[in-house]
One Martini backbone bead per residue (centre of mass of N, CA, C, O) as a GRO file, in nm:
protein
  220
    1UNK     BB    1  24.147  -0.875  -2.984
    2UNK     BB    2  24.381  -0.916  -3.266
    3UNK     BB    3  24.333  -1.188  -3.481
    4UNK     BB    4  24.585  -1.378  -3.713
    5UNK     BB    5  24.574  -1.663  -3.888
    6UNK     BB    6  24.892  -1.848  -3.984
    7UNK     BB    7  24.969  -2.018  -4.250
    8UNK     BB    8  25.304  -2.192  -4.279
    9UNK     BB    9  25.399  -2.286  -4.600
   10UNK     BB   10  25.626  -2.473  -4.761
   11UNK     BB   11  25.772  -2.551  -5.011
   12UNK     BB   12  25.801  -2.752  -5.260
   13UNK     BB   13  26.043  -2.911  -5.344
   14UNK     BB   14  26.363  -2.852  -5.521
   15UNK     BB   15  26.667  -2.932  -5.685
   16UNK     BB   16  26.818  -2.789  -5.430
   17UNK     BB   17  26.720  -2.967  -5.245
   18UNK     BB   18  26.807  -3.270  -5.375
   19UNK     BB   19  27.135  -3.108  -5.371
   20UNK     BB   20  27.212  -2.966  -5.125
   21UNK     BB   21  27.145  -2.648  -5.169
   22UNK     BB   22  27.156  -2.275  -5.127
   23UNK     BB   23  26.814  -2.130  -5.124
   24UNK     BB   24  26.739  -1.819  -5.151
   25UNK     BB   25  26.714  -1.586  -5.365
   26UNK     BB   26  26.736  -1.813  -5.526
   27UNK     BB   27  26.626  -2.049  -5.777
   28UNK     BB   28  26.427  -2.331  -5.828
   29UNK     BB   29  26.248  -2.590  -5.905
   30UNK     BB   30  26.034  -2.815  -5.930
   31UNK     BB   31  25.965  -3.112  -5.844
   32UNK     BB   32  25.781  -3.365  -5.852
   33UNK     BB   33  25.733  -3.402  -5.514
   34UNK     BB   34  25.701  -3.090  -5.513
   35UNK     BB   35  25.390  -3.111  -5.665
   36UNK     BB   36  25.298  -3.323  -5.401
   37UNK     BB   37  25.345  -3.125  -5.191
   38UNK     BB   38  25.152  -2.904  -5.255
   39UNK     BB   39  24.877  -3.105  -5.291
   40UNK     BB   40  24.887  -3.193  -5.047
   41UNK     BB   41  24.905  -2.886  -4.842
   42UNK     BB   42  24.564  -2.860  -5.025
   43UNK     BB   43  24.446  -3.059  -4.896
   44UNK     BB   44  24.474  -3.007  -4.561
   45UNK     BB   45  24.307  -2.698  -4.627
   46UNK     BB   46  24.079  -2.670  -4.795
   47UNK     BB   47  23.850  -2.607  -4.543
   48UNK     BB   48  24.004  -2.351  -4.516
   49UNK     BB   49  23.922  -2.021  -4.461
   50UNK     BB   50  24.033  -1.796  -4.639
   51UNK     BB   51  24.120  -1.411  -4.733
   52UNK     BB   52  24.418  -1.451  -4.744
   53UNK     BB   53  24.704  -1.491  -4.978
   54UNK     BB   54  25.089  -1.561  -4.944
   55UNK     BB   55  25.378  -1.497  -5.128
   56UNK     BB   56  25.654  -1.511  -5.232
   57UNK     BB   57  25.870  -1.389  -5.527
   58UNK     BB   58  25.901  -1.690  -5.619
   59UNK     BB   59  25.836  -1.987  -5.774
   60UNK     BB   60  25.808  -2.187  -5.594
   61UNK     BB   61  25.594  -2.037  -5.380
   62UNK     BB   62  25.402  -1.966  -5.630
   63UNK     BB   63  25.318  -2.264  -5.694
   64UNK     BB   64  25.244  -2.402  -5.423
   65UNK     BB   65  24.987  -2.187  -5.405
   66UNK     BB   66  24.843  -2.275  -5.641
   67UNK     BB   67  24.788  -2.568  -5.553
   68UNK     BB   68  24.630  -2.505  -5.280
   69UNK     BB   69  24.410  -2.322  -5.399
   70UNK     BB   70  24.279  -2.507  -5.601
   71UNK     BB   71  24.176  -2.682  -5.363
   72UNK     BB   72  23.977  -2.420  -5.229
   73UNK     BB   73  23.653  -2.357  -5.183
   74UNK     BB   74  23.768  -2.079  -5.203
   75UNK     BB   75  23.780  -1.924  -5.532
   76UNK     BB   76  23.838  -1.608  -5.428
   77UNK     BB   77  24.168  -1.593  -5.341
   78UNK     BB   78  24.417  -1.338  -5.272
   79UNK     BB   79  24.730  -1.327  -5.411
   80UNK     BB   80  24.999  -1.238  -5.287
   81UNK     BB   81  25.334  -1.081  -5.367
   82UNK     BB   82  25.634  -1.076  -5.176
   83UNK     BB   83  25.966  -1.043  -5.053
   84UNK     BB   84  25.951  -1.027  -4.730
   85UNK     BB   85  25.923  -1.373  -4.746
   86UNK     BB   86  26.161  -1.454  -4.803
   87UNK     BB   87  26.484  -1.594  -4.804
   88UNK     BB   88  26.728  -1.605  -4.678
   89UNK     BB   89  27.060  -1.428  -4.762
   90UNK     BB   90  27.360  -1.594  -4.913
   91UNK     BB   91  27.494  -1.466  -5.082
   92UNK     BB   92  27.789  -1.601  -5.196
   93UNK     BB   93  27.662  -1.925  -5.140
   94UNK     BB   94  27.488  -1.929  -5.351
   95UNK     BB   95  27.414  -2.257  -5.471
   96UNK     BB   96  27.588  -2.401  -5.271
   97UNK     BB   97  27.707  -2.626  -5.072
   98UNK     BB   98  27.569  -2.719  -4.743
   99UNK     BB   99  27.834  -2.845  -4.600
  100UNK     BB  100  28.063  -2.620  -4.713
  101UNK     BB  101  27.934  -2.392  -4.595
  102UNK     BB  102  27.892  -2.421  -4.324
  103UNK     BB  103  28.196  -2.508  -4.276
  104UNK     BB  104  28.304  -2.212  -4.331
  105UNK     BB  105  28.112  -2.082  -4.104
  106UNK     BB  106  28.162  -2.267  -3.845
  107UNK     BB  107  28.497  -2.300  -3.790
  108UNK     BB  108  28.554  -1.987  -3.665
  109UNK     BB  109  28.367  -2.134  -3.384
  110UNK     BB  110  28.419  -2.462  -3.393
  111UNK     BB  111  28.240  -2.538  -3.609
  112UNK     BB  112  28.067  -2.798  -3.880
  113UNK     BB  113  27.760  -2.770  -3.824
  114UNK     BB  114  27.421  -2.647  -3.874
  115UNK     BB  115  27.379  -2.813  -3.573
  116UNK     BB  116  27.544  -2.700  -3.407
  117UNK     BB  117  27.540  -2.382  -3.472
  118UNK     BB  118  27.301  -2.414  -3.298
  119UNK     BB  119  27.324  -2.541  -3.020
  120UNK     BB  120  27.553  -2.317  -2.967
  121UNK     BB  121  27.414  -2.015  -3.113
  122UNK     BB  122  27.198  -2.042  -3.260
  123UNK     BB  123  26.965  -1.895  -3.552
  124UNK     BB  124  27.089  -1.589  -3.558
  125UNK     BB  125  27.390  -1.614  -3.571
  126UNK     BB  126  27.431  -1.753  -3.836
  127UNK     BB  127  27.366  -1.487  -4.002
  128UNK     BB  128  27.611  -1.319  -3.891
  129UNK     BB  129  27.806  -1.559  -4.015
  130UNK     BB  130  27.735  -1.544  -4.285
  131UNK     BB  131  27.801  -1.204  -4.293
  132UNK     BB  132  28.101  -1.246  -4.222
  133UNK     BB  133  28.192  -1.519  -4.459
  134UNK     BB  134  28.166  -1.333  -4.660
  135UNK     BB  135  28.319  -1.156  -4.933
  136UNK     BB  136  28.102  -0.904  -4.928
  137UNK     BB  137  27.847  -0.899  -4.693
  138UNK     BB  138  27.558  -0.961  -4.798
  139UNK     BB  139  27.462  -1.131  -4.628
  140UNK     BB  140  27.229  -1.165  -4.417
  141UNK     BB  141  27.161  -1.020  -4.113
  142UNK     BB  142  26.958  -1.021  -3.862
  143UNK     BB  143  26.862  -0.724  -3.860
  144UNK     BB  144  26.843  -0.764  -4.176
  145UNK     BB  145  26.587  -0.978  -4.153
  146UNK     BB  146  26.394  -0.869  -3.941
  147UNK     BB  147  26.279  -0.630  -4.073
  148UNK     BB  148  26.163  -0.738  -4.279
  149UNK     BB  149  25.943  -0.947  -4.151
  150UNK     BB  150  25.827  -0.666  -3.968
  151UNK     BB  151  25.715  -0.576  -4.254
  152UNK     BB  152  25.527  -0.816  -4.293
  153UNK     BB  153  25.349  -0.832  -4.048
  154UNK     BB  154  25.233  -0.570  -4.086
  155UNK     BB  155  25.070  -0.637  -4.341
  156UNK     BB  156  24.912  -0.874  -4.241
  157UNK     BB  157  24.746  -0.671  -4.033
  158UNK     BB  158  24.689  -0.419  -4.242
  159UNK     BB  159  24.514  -0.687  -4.426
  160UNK     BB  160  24.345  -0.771  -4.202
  161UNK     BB  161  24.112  -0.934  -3.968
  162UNK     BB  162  23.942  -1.051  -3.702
  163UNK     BB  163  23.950  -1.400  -3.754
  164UNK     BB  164  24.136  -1.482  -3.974
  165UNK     BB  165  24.279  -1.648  -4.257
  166UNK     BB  166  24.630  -1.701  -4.382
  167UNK     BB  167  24.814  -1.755  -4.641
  168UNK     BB  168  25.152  -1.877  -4.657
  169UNK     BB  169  25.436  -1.917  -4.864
  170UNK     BB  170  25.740  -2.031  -4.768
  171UNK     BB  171  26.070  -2.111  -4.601
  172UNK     BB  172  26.246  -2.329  -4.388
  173UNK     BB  173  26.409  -2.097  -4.261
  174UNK     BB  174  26.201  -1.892  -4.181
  175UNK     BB  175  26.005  -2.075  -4.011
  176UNK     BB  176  26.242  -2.130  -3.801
  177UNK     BB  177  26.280  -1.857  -3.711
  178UNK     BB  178  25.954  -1.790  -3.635
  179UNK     BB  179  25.965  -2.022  -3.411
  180UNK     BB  180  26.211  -1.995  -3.253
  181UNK     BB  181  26.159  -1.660  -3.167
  182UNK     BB  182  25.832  -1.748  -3.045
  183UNK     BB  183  25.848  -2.017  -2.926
  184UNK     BB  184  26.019  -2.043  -2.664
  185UNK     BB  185  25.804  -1.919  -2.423
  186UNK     BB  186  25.609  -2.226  -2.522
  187UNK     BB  187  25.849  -2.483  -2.566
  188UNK     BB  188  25.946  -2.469  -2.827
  189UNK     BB  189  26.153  -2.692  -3.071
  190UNK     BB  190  26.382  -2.667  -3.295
  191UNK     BB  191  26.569  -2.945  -3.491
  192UNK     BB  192  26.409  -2.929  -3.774
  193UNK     BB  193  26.342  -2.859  -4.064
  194UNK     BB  194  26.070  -2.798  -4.248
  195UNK     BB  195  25.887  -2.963  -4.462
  196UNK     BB  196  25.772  -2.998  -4.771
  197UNK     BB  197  25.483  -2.908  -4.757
  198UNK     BB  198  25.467  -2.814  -4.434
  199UNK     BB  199  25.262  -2.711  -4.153
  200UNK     BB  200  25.222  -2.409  -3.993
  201UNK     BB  201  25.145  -2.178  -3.713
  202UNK     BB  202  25.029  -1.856  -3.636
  203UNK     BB  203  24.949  -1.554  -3.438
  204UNK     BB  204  24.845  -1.233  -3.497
  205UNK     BB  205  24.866  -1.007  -3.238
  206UNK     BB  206  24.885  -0.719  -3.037
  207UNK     BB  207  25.127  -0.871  -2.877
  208UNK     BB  208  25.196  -1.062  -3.100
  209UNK     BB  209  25.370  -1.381  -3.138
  210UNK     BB  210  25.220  -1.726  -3.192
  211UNK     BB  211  25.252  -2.025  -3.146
  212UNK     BB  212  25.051  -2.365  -3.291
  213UNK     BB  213  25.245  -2.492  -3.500
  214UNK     BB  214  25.501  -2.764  -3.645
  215UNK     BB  215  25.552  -2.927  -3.921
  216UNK     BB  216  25.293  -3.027  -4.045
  217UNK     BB  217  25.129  -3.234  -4.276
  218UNK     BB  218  24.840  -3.211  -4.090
  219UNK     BB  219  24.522  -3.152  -3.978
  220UNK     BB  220  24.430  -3.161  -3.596
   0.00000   0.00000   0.00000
């Protein structure tokens, strides 16, 4: 059986993270911080064999990649940059207040805030509603979200071979998506989003995905 191992790195904090501001396909740069945040989680991994590394085509994530590799004994590896791999797209809401959002989008459901709205209706939902609360209805819904996603996964199957590891480096929501979606019958509980150059890791087998591990600073 085929399996391929994803390190999935959270990118590096952001200004719109440390202003806890919307951030899906915009961009922001890093701060001093998300720029340790990234050398941290390339000192964690620097002796993981790489085969092949990916990361979204935003500022964000390609700096981060490039922190990461940086530090990695192999030399050689190729960064690949995808869209598929972007942050869920918040049409709309782009660049607003995180807890005006939620609260716009929460409150027609009887909820205020995006921990509700996961503990109450999960968080394929948010997306949903997301996309029910934009007044353009740009913001992905699930359907065309998950769809992206596994048009990514394809990629990174039909591009790596058996026994490989592979560096992502992607977005906290979409990590907490994958985590969410993939190990709920392994008893994965996701409660909090991934930390800024945080490391998690999936399975990619013939079979589906495996969550392996989530929100690690540091590899156990």
């Amino acid at each position: 059986m085929k399996t391929v191992t994803v390190y999935l790195v959270r990118h590096g904090q952001t200004w719109f993270n440390k202003f806890n501001k919307m951030q899906g396909w915009s961009d922001s740069p890093l701060t001093e911080k998300g720029i340790a945040d990234g050398k941290r989680a390339g000192a964690a991994l620097r002796h993981v064999t790489f085969t092949h590394a990916y990361c979204s085509d935003t500022m964000r994530a390609r700096r981060t990649a490039g922190f990461i590799l940086d530090q990695n004994f192999n030399s050689n590896v190729e960064l690949t940059e995808t869209p598929l791999f972007r942050e869920q797209f918040y049409g709309y809401f782009e660049g607003e207040d995180s807890p005006k959002t939620w609260y716009a989008v929460g409150m027609p459901h009887g909820v205020p805030t995006f921990k509700e709205l996961i503990e109450k209706f999960g968080v394929d939902a948010t997306k949903d509603f997301m996309h029910e609360a934009d007044p353009f209805h740009d913001a992905e819904d699930a359907l065309t979200y998950w769809n992206r996603l596994q048009k990514g996964f394809k990629l990174l199957r039909d591009q790596n071979q058996n026994g490989d590891n592979v560096l992502l480096v992607t977005h906290g929501t979409t990590i907490r998506s994958i985590i969410d979606k993939f190990g709920k019958a392994d008893g994965w509980v996701v409660t909090d989003s991934p930390r800024n150059g945080s490391i998690s890791r999936i399975a990619l087998t013939d079979e589906g995905i495996k969550v392996l591990g989530y929100n690690e600073l540091k590899l156990v």
